[in-house]
mmCIF file as gemmi writes it, N, C-alpha and C atoms, coordinates in Angstrom:
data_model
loop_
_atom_site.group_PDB
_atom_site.id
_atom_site.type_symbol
_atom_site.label_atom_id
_atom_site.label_alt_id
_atom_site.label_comp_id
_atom_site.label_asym_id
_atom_site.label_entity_id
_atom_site.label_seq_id
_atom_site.pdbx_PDB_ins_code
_atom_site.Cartn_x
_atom_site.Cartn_y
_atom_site.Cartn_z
_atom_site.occupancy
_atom_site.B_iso_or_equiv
_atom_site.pdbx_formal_charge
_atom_site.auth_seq_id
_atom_site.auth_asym_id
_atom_site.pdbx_PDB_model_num
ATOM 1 N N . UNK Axp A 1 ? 98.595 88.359 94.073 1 0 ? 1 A 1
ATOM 2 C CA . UNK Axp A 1 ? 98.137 89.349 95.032 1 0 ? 1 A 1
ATOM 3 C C . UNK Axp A 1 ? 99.201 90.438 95.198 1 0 ? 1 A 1
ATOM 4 N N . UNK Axp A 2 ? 100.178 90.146 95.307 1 0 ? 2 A 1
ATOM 5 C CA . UNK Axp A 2 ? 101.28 91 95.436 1 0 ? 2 A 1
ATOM 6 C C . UNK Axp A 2 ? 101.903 91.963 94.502 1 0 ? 2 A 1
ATOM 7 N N . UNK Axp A 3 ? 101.334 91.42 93.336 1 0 ? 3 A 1
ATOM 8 C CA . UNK Axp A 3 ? 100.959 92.308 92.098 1 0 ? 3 A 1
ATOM 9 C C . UNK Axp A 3 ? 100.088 93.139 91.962 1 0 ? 3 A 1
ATOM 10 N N . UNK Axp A 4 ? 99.295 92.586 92.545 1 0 ? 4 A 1
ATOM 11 C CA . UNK Axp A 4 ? 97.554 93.763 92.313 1 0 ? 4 A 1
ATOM 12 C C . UNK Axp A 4 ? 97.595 94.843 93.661 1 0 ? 4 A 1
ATOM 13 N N . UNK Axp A 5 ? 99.06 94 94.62 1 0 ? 5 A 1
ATOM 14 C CA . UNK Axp A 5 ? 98.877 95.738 95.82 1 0 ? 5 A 1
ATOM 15 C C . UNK Axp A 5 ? 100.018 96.337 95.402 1 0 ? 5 A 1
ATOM 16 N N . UNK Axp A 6 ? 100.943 96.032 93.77 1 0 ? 6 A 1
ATOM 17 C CA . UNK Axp A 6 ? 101.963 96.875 93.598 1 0 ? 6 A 1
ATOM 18 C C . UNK Axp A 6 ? 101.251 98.045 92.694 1 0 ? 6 A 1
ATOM 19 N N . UNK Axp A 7 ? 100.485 97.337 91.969 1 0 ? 7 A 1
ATOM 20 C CA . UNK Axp A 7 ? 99.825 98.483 91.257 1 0 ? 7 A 1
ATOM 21 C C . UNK Axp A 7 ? 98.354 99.562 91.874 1 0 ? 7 A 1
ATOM 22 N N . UNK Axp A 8 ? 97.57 98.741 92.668 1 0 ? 8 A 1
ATOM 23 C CA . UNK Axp A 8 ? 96.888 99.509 93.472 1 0 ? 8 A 1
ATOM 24 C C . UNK Axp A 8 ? 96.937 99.712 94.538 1 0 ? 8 A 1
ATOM 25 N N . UNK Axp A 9 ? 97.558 99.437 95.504 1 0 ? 9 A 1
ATOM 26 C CA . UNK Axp A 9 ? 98.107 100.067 96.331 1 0 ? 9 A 1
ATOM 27 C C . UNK Axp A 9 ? 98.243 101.716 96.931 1 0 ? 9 A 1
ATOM 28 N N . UNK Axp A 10 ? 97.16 102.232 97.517 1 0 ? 10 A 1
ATOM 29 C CA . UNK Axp A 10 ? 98.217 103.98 97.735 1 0 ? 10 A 1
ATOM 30 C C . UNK Axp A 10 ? 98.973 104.103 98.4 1 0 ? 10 A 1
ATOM 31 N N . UNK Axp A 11 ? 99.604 103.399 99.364 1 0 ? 11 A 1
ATOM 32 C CA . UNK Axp A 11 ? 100.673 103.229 99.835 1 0 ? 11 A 1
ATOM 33 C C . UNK Axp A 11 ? 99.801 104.003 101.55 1 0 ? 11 A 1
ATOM 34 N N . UNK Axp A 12 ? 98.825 103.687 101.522 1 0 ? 12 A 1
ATOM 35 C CA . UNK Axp A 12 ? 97.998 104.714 103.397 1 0 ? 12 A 1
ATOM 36 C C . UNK Axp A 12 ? 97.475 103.489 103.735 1 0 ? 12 A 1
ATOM 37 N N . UNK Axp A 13 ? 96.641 102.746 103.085 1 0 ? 13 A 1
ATOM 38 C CA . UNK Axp A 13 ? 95.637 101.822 104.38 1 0 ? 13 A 1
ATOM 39 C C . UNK Axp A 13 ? 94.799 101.253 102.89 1 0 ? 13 A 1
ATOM 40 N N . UNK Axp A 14 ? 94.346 99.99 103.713 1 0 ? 14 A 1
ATOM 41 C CA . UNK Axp A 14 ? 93.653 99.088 102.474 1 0 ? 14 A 1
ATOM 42 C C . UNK Axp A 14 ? 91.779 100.018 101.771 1 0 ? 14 A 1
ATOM 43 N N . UNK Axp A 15 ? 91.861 99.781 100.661 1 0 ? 15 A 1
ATOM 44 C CA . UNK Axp A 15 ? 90.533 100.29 100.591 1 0 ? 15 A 1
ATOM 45 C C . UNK Axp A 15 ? 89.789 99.252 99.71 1 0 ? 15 A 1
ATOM 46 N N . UNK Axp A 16 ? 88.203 99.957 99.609 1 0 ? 16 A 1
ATOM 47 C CA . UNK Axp A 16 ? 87.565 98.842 99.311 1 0 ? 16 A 1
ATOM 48 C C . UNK Axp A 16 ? 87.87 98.619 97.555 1 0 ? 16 A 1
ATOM 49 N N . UNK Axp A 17 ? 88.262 99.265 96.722 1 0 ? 17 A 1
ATOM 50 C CA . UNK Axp A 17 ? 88.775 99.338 95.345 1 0 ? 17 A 1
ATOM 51 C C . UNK Axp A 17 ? 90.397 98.551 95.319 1 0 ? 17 A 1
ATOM 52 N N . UNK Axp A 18 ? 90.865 97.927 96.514 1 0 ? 18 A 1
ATOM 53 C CA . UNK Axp A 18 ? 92.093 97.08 96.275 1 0 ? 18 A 1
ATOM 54 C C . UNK Axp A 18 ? 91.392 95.727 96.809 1 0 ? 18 A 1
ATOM 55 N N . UNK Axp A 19 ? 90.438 95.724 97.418 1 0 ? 19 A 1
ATOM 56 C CA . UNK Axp A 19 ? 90.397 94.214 98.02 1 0 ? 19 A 1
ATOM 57 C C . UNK Axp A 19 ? 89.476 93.918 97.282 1 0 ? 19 A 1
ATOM 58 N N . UNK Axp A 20 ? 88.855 94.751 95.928 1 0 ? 20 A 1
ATOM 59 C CA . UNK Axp A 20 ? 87.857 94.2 94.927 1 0 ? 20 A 1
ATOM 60 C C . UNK Axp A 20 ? 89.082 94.054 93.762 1 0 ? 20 A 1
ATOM 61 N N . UNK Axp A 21 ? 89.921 94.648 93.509 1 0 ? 21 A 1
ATOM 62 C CA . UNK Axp A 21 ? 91.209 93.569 92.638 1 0 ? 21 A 1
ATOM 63 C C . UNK Axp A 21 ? 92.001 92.809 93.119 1 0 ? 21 A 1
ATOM 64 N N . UNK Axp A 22 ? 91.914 92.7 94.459 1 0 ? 22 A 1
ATOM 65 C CA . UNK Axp A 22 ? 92.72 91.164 95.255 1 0 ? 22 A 1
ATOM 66 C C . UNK Axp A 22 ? 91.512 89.824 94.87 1 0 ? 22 A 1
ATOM 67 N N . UNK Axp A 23 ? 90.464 90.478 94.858 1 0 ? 23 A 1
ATOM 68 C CA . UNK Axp A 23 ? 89.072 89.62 94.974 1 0 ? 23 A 1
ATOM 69 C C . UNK Axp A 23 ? 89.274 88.738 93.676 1 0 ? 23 A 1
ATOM 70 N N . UNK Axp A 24 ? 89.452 89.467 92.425 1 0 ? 24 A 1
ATOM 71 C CA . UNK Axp A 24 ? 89.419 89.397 91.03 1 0 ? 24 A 1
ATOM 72 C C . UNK Axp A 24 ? 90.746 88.575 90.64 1 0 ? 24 A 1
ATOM 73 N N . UNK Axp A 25 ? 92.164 88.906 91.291 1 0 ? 25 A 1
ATOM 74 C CA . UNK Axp A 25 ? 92.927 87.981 91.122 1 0 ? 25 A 1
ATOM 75 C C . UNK Axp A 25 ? 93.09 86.717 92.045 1 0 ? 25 A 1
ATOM 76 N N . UNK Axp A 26 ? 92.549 86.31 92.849 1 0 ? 26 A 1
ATOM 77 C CA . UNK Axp A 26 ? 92.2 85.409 93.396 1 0 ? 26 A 1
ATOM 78 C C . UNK Axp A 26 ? 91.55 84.804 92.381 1 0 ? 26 A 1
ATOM 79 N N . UNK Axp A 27 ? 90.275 84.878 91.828 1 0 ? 27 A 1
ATOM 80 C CA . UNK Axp A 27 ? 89.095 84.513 91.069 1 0 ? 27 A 1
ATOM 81 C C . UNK Axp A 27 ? 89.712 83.549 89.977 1 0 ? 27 A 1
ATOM 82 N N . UNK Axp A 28 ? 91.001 84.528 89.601 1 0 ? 28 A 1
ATOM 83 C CA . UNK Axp A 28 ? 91.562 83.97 88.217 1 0 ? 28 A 1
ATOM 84 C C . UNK Axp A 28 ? 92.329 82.431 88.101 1 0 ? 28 A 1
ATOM 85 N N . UNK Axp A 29 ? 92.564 82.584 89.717 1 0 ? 29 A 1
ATOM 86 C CA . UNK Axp A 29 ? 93.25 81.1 89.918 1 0 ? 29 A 1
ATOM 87 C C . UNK Axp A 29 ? 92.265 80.413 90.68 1 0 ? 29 A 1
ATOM 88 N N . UNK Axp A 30 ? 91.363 80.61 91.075 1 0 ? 30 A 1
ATOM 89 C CA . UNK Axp A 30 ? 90.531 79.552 91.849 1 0 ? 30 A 1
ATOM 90 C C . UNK Axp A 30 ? 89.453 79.097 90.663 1 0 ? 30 A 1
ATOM 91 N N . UNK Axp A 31 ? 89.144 77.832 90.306 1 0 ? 31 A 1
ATOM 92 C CA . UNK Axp A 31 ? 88.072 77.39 89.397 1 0 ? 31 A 1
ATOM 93 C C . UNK Axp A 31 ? 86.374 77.389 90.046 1 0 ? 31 A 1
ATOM 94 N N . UNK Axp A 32 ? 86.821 77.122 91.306 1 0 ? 32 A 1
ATOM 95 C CA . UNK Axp A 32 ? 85.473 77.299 92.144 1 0 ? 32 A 1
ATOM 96 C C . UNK Axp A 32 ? 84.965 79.083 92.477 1 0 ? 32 A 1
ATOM 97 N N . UNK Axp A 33 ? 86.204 79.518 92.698 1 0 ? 33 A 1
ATOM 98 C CA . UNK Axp A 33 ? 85.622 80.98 93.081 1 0 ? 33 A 1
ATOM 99 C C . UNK Axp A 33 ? 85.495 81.663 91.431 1 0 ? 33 A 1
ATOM 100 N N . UNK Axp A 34 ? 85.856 81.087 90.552 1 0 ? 34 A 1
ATOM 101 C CA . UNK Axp A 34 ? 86.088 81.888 89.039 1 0 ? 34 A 1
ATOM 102 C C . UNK Axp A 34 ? 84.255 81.274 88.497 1 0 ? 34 A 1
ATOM 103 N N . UNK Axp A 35 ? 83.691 80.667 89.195 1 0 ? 35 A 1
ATOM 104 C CA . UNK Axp A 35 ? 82.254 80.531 89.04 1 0 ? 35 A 1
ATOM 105 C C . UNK Axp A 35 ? 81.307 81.483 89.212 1 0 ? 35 A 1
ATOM 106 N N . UNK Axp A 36 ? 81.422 81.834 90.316 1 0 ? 36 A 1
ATOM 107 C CA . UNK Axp A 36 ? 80.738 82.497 91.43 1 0 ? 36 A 1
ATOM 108 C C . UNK Axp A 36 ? 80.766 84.141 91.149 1 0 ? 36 A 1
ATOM 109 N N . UNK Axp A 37 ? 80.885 84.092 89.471 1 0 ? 37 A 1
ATOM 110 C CA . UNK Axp A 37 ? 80.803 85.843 89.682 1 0 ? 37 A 1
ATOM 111 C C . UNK Axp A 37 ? 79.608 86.618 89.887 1 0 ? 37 A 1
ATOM 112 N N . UNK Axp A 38 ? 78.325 85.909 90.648 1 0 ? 38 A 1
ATOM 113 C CA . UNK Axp A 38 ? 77.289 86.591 91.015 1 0 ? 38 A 1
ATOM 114 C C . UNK Axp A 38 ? 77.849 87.075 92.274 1 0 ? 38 A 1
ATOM 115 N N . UNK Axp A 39 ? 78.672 86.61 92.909 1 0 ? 39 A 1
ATOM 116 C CA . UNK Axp A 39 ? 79.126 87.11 94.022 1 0 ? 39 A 1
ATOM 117 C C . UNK Axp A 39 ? 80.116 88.223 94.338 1 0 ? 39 A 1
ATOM 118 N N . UNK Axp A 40 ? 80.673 88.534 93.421 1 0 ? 40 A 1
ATOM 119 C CA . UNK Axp A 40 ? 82.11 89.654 93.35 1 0 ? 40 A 1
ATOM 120 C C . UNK Axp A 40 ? 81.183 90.773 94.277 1 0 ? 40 A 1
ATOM 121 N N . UNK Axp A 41 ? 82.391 90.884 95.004 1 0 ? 41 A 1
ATOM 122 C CA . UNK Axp A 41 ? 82.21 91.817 96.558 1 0 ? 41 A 1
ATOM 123 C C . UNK Axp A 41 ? 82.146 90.943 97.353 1 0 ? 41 A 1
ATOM 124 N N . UNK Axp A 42 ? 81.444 89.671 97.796 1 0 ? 42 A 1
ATOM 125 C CA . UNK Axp A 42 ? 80.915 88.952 99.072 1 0 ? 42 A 1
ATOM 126 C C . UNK Axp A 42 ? 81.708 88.04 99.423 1 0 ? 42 A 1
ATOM 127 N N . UNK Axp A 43 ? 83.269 87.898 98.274 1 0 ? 43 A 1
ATOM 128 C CA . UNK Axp A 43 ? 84.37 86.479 98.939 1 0 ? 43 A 1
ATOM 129 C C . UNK Axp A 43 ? 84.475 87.232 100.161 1 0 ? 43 A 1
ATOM 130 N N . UNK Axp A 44 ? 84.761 86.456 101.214 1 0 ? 44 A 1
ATOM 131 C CA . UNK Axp A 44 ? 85.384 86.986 102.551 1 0 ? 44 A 1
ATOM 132 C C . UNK Axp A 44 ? 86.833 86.808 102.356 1 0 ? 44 A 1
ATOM 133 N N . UNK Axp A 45 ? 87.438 87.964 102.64 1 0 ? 45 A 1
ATOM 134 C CA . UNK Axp A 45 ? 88.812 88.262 102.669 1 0 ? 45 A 1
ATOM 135 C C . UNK Axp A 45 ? 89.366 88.972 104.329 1 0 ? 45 A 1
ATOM 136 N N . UNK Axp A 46 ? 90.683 88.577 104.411 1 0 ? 46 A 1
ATOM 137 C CA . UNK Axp A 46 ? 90.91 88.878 105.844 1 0 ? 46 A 1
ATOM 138 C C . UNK Axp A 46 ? 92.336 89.712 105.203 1 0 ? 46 A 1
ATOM 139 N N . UNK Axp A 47 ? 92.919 90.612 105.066 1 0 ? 47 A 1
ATOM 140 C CA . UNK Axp A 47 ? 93.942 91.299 104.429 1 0 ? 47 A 1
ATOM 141 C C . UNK Axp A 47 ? 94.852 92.315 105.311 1 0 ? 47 A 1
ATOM 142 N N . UNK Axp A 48 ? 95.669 91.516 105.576 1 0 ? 48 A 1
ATOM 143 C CA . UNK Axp A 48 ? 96.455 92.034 106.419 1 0 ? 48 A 1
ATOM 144 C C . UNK Axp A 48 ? 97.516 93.226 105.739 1 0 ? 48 A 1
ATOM 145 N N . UNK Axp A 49 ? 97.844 94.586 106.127 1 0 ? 49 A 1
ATOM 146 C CA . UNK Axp A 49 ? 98.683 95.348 105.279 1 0 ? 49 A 1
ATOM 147 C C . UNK Axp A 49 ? 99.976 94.955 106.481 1 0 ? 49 A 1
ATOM 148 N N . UNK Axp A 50 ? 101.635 94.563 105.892 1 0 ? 50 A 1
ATOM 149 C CA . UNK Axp A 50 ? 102.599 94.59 106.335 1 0 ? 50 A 1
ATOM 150 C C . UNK Axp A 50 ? 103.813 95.718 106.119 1 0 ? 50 A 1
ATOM 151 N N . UNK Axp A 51 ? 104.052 96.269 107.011 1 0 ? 51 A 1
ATOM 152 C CA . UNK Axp A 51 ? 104.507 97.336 106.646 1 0 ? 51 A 1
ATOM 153 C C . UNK Axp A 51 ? 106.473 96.671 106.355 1 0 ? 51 A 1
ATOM 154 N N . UNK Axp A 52 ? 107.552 97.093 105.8 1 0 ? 52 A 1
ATOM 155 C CA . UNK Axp A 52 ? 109.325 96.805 105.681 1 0 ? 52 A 1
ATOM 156 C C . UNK Axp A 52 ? 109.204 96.254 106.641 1 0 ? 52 A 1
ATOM 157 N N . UNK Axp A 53 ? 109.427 97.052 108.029 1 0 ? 53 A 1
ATOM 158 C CA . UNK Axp A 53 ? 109.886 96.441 109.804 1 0 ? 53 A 1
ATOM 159 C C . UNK Axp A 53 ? 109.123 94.757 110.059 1 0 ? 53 A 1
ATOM 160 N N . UNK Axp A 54 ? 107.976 94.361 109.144 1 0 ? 54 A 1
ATOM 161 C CA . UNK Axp A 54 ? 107.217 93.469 109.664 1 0 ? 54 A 1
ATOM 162 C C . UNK Axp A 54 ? 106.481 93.553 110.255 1 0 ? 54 A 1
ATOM 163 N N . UNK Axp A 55 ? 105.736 94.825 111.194 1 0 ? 55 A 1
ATOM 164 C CA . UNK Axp A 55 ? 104.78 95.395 111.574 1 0 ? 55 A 1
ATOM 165 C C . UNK Axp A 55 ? 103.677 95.034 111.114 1 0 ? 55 A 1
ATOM 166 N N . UNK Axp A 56 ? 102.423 95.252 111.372 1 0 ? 56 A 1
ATOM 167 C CA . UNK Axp A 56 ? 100.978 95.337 111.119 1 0 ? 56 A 1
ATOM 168 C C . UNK Axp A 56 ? 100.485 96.444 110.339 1 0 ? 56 A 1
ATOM 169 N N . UNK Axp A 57 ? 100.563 97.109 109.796 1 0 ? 57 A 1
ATOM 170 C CA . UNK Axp A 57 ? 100.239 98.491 109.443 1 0 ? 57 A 1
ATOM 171 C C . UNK Axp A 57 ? 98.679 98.949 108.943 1 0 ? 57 A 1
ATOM 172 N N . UNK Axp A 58 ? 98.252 97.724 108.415 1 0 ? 58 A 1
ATOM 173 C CA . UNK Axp A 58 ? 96.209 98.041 108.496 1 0 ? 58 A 1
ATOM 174 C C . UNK Axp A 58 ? 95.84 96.663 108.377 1 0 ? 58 A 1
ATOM 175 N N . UNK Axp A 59 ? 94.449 96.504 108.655 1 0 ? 59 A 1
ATOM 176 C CA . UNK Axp A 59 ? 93.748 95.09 108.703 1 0 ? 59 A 1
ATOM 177 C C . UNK Axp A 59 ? 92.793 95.023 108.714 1 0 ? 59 A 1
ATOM 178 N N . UNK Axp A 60 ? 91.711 94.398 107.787 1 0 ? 60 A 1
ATOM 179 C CA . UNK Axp A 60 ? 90.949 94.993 107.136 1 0 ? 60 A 1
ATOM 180 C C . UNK Axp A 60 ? 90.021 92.957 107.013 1 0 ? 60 A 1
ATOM 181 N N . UNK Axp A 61 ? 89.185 92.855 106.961 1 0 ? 61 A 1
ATOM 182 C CA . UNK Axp A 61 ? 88.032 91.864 107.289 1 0 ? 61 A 1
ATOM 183 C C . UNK Axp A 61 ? 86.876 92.345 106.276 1 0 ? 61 A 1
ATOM 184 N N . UNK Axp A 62 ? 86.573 91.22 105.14 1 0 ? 62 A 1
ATOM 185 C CA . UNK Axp A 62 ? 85.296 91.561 104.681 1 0 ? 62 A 1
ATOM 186 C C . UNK Axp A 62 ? 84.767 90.067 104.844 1 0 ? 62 A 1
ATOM 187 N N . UNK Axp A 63 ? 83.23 89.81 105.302 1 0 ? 63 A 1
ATOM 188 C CA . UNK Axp A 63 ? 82.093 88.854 105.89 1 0 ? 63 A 1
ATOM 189 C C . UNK Axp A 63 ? 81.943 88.387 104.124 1 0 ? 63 A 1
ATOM 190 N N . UNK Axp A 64 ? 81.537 87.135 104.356 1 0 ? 64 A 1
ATOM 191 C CA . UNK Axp A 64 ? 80.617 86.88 102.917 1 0 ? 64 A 1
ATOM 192 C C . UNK Axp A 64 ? 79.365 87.39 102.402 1 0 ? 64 A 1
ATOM 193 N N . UNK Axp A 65 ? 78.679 88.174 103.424 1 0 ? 65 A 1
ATOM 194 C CA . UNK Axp A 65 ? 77.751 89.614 103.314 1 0 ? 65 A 1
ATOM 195 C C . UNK Axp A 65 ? 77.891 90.767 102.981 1 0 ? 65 A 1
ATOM 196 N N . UNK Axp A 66 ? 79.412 90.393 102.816 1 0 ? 66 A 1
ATOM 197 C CA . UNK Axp A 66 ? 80.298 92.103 102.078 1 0 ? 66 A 1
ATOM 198 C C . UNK Axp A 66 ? 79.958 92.838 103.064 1 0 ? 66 A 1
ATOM 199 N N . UNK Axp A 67 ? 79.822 92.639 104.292 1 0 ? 67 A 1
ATOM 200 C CA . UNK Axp A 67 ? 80.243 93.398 105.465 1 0 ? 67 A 1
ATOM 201 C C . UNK Axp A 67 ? 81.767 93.697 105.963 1 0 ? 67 A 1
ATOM 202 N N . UNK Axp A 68 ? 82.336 95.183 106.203 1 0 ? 68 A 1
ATOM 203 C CA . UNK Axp A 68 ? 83.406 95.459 106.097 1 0 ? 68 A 1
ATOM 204 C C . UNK Axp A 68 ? 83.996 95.919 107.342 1 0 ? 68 A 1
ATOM 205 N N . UNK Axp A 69 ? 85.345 95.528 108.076 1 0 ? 69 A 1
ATOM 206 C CA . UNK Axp A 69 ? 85.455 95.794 109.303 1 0 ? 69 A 1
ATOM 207 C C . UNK Axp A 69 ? 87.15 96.116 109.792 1 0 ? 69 A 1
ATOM 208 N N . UNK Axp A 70 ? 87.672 96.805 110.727 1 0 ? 70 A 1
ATOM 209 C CA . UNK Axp A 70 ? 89.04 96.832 110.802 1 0 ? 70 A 1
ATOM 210 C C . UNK Axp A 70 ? 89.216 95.897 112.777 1 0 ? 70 A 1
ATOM 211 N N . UNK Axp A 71 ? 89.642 95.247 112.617 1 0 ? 71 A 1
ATOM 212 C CA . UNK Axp A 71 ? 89.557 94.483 113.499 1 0 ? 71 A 1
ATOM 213 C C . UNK Axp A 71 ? 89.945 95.578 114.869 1 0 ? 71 A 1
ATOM 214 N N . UNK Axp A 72 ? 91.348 96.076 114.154 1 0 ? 72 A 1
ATOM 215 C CA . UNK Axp A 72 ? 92.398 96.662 115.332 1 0 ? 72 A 1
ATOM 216 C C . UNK Axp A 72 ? 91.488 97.332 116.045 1 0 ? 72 A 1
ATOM 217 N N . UNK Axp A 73 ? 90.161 98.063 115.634 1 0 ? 73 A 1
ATOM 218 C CA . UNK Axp A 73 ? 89.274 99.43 115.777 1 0 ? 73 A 1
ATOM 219 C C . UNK Axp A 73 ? 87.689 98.825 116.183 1 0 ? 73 A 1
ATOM 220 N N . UNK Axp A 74 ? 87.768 98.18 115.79 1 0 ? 74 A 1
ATOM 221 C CA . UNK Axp A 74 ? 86.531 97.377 115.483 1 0 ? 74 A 1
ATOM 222 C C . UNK Axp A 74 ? 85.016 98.151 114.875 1 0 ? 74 A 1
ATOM 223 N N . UNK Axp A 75 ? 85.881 99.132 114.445 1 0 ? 75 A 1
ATOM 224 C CA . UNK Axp A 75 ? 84.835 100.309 113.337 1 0 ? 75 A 1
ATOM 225 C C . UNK Axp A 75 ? 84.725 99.439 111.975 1 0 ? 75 A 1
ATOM 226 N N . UNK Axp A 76 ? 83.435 100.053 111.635 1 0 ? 76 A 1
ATOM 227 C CA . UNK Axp A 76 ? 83.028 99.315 110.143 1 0 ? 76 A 1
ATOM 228 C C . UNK Axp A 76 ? 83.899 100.459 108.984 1 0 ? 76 A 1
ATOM 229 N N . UNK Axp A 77 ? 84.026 99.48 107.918 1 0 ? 77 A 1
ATOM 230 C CA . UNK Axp A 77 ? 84.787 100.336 106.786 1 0 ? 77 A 1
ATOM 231 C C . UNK Axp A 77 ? 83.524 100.965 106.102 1 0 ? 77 A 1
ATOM 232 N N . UNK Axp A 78 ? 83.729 102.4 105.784 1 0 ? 78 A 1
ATOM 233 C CA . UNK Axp A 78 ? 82.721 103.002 105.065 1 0 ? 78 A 1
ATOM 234 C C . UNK Axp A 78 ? 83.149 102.952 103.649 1 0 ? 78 A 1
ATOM 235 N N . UNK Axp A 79 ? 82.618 101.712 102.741 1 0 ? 79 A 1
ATOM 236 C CA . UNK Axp A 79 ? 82.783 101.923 101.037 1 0 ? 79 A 1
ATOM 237 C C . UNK Axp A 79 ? 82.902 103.083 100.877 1 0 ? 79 A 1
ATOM 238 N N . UNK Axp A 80 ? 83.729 102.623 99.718 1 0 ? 80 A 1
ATOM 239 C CA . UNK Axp A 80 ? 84.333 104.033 98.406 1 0 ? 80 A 1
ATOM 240 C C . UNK Axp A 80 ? 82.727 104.071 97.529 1 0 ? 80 A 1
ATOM 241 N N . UNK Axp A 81 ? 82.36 105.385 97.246 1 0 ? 81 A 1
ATOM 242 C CA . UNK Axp A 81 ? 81.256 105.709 96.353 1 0 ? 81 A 1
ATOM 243 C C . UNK Axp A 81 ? 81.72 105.383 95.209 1 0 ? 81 A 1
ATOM 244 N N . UNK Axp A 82 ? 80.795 104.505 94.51 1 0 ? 82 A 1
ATOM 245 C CA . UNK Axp A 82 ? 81.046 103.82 93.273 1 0 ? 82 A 1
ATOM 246 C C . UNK Axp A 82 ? 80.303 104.526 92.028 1 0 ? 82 A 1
């Protein structure tokens, strides 16, 4: 994981094109979730961004409905146009 937010990463706030390659490297090590690729988008992920200080810096919630949410705000994430 920490690989896939060195390279995608923009360095502002989580988007939905990094927590679909957090999704994917997860996949690669789980044998149960590396099944389930009818599902890519719908793992539920809870992704906390940490900023140096240890801070909170974004936080970001996707449902197994691929419903998308920022807790801090409790506004829905509007997907990236694909």
């Amino acid at each position: 994981v920490r690989s896939v937010a060195r390279q995608y990463f923009d360095g502002r706030a989580i988007t939905e094109g990094l927590l679909n390659h957090i999704e994917v490297a997860i996949r690669a090590y789980d044998p149960c979730l590396s099944c389930a690729t009818h599902a890519l988008g719908r793992m539920p992920l809870d992704v906390v961004l940490i900023g140096a200080d240890g801070a909170p810096r974004d936080h970001v919630l996707r449902s197994h409905a691929g419903d998308w949410s920022r807790p801090s705000s409790g506004a829905p994430v509007v997907p990236a146009v694909r």
